[in-house]
C-alpha positions in Angstrom: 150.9 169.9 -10.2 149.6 168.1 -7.1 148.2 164.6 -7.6 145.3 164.5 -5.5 145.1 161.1 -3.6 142.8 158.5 -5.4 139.5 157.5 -4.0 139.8 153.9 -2.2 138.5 151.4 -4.3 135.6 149.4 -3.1 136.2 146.0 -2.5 134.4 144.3 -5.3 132.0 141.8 -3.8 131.8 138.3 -6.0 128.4 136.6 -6.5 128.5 133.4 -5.3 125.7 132.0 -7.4 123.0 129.7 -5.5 125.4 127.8 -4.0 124.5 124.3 -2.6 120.4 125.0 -2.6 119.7 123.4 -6.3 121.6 120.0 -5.4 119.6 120.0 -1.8 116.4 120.4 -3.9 117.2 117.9 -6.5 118.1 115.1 -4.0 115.1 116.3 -2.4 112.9 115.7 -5.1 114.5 112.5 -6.4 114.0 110.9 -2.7 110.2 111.7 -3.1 110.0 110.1 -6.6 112.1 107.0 -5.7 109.9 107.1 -2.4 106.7 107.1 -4.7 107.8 104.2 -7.0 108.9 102.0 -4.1 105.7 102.4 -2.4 103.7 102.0 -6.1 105.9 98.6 -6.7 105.0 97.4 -2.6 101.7 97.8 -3.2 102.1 95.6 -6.7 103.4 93.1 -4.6 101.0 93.0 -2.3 97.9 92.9 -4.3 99.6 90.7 -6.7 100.2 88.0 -4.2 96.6 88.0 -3.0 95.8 84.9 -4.2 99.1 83.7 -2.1 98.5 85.0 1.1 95.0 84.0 0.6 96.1 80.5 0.5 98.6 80.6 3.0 96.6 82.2 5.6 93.6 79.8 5.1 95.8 76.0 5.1 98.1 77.5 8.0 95.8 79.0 9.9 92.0 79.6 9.1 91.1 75.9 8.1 93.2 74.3 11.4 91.5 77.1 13.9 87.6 75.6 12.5 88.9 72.5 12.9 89.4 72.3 16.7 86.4 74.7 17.2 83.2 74.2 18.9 81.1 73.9 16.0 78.6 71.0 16.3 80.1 67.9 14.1 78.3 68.2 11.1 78.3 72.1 10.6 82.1 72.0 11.1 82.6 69.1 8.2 80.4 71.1 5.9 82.5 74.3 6.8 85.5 72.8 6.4 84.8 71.6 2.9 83.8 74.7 1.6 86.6 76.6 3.0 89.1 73.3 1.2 87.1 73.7 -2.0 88.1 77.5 -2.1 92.1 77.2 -0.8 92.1 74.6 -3.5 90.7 77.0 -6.2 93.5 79.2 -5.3 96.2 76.7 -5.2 95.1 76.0 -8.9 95.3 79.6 -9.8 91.7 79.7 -10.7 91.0 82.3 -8.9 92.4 86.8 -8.9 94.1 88.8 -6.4 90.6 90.3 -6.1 88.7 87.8 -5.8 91.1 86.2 -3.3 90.9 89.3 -1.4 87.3 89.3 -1.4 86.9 86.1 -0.1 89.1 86.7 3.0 88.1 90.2 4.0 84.5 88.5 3.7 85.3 85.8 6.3 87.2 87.5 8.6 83.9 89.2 8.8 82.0 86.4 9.6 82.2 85.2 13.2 83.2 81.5 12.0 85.3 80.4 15.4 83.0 82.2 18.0 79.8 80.3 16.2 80.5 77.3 18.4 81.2 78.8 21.5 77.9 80.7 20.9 75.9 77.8 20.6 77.0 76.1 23.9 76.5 78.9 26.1 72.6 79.2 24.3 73.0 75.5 25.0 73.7 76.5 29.2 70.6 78.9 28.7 68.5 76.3 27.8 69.4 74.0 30.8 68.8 76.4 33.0 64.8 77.1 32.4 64.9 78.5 36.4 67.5 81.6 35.6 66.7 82.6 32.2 64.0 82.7 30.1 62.9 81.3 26.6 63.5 85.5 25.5 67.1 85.3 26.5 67.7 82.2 24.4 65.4 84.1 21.3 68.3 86.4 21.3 70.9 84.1 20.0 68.9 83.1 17.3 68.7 87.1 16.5 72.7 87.4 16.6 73.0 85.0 14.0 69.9 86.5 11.5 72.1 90.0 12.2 75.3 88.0 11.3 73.2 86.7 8.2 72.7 90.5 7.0 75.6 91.8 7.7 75.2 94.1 10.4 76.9 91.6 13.1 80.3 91.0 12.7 83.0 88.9 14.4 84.0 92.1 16.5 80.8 92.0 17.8 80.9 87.9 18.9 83.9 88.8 20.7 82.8 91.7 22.7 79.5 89.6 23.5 81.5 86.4 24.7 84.2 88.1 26.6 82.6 87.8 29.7 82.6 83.6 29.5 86.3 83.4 27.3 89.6 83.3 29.0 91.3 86.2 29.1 94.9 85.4 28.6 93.8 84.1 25.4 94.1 86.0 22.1 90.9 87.7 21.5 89.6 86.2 18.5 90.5 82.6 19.3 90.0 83.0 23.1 88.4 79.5 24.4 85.4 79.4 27.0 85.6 79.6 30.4 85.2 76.7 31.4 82.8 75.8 33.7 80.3 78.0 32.9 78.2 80.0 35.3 75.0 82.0 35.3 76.5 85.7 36.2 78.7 85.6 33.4 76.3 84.2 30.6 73.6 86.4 32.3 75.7 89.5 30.9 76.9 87.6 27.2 72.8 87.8 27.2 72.0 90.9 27.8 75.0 92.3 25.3 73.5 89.7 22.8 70.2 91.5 23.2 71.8 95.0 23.2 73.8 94.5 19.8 70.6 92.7 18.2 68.6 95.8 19.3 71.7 97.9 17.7 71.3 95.8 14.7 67.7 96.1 14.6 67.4 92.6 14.1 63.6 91.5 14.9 62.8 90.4 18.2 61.8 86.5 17.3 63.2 85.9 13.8 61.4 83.1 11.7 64.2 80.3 11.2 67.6 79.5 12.4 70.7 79.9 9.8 74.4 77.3 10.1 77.4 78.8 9.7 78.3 76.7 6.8 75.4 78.4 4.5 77.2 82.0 5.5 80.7 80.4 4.5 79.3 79.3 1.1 77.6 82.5 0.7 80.6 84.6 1.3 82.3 82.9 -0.7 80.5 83.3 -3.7 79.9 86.7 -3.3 83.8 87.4 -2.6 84.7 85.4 -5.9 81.5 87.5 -7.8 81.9 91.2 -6.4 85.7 91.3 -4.3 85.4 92.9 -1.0 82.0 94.6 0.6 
């Protein structure tokens, strides 16, 4: 009896399961988490040093900067005061991350150093009756009613005065040009009028405003509400 040959056997193919897929997904996962945390405990930090920064920023920096501005003797002293009462507040602890916050964001708003350098070059407008007018000097008094609502901000002060600031200065503590001359407060006018017109600030408002009433104002609403 013939033994017919015996079929080949198929070579048996072994499952190698999922191999390294799970552990790539797991440390993937895990990075995300740990990435989530660390940025949840950064932000902690951050807004639980408020307060800190707040008073760092405002004895190294802010309060020094407004004293060696151009703001006319008294207004400066007044401005000064307020802006010591509040970095003492925080020093005591007296005051929230929030409120801290508030108060900052608030007066980086306000145009505090360019206030100054505002007022001298009105001040060049009004010695010069022959080259400008008594509208062009009406429309400094409307940049600072629009900086009293809100609608005119520091960013706006600096793109006004650019023409009349040195320009290898930083930007927001750039100092006048000095001397001045008439082409180049001719233009800070007419962008004065322009962003008062944006502002729709009215063309001859009643009464003048000083910086140190914004500062106080600011103030309290920062330590009342926070941030805008």
């Amino acid at each position: 009896m013939s033994t017919s040959p015996s079929s080949p056997t198929p070579e048996s193919t072994e499952d190698e399961g999922p191999g390294c897929m799970p552990a790539i997904l797991a440390s993937m996962v895990l990075l995300g988490i740990l990435g989530f945390l660390t940025c949840g405990v950064m932000t902690w930090l951050i807004f639980d040093k408020q307060d800190e920064l707040a008073l760092r920023s405002m004895r190294g920096s802010f309060i020094p900067a407004v004293e060696q501005s151009l703001l006319a003797p008294e207004e400066k002293a007044a401005t000064v005061k307020l802006l010591d009462e509040f970095a003492d507040q925080l020093e005591r602890g007296r005051l929230e991350g929030w409120q801290a916050s508030g108060v900052m964001q608030r007066l980086t708003r306000l145009p505090v150093l360019q206030w100054g350098q505002l007022r001298r070059v009105e001040l060049f407008v009004d010695e010069h009756p022959v080259d400008f007018s008594a509208d062009d000097s009406v429309q400094f008094d409307r940049l600072r009613r629009g900086v009293e609502r809100n609608k005119i901000t520091t960013i706006d002060f600096v793109h006004i005065l650019t023409p009349v600031l040195q320009s290898d200065s930083d930007s927001e503590q750039a100092a006048l040009a000095e001397p001045l001359d008439i082409p180049a407060v001719a233009e800070v006018v007419a962008r004065a009028r322009t962003s008062a017109d944006r502002a729709e600030v009215d063309a001859k408002p009643n009464d003048d405003v000083g910086i140190d009433t914004l500062v106080r104002r600011q103030i309290e609403a920062g330590i009342q509400k926070g941030t805008y």
